[in-house]
C-alpha positions, 0 to 999 in steps of 0.5 A: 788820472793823477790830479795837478794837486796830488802829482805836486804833493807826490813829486814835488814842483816838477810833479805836472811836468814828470806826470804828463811827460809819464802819459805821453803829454808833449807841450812843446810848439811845433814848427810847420813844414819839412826841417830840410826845407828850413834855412838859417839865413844871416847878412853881414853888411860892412859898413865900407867895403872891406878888402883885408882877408882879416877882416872878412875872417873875423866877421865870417866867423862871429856870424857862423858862431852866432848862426850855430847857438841858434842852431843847437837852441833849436836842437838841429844841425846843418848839412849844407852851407851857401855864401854869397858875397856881394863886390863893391861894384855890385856884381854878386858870387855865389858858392854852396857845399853841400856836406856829408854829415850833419855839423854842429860845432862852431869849429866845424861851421866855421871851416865849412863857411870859410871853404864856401867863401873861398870858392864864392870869392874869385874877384879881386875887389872890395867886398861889401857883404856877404849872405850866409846860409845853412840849409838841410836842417836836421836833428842831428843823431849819433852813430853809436860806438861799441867801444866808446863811453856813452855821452857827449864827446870833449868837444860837445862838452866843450861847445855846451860849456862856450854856449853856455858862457856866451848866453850868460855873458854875452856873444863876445864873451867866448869866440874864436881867434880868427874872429877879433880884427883890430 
C-alpha cells in the first residue's frame, strides 16, 4: 500500500485524495433513508397578504431558484412538486404535479411550480403564504444520444455558470425576470 508521504511525492498534493479514489476509498457522508422519501421544503411568508400576480411570481421564483442550487449542490433532481398556499382568511389550497422526468433547471422548476400554483390558487383573495416542496428526490441520469456530443448540453452549461455567480456574488446576483417586483 502506498503510504500518505509517497503518494504526495508521486502525485503531488491531490496524491491521498487520487490514491484512495484508485482503492475504492469514498470519504463522502452519507445521507440515511431512501432519496424518494427526502423533500426540499420552502415557506414564503409575505409580510401583508399580497394580491398582485406579480408579486406572488417574483417570490415564487426567487424561492424555486433558491430551492433548485440546493438541489443540484446535492447532486438530485425532483420528480414532483406540492404548493400550498395559504388565504388571508385562513382557509388553505393544496395542489401537487407529479412529473414524468427528473427537472433540474431553474427554468424547468419554475414552470412547474408556477403550473402547481395555478391549480392551488382558485379563490380570489389575498394571499399570505405559500409552501413549496419537491419531493421524489433522485439523482438525476441522462438518456445517452448516438448522434449528440458527449457532455452538458448549453443549458446546463448555462445553469452551472448562474450557479456559479449566484454562490460567489450572492442569490440576487443572477435570476430570472419574473423574479424583480418593484
Amino acid at each position: 500500500a502506498l503510504e500518505d508521504n509517497d503518494a504526495l511525492a508521486l502525485f503531488g498534493r491531490r496524491g491521498v485524495a487520487l490514491r484512495d479514489a484508485a482503492v475504492g476509498r469514498d470519504a463522502s457522508t452519507v445521507e440515511a433513508g431512501d432519496l424518494a422519501e427526502r423533500t426540499l421544503r420552502r415557506t414564503i411568508d409575505f409580510p401583508e397578504p399580497v394580491f398582485e400576480q406579480q408579486a406572488l411570481n417574483a417570490a415564487l421564483t426567487t424561492t424555486v431558484e433558491d430551492m433548485g442550487l440546493e438541489l443540484r449542490q446535492a447532486g438530485l433532481a425532483t420528480a414532483g412538486l406540492n404548493v400550498a398556499v395559504l388565504y388571508a382568511d385562513g382557509v388553505r389550497t393544496e395542489a401537487a404535479e407529479r412529473l414524468r422526468r427528473l427537472l433540474l433547471l431553474d427554468i424547468e422548476l419554475v414552470e412547474a411550480a408556477t403550473r402547481v400554483v395555478r391549480k392551488a390558487t382558485n379563490r380570489r383573495v389575498r394571499i399570505r403564504g405559500l409552501m413549496v416542496a419537491f419531493f421524489s428526490l433522485d439523482v438525476p441520469s441522462k438518456q445517452i444520444d448516438l448522434f449528440t456530443p458527449e457532455g452538458p448540453s448549453a443549458q446546463e452549461r448555462f445553469q452551472h455558470a448562474v450557479d456559479r455567480t449566484r454562490l460567489r456574488f450572492g442569490p440576487e446576483a443572477v435570476t430570472l425576470a419574473s423574479a424583480l417586483f418593484h
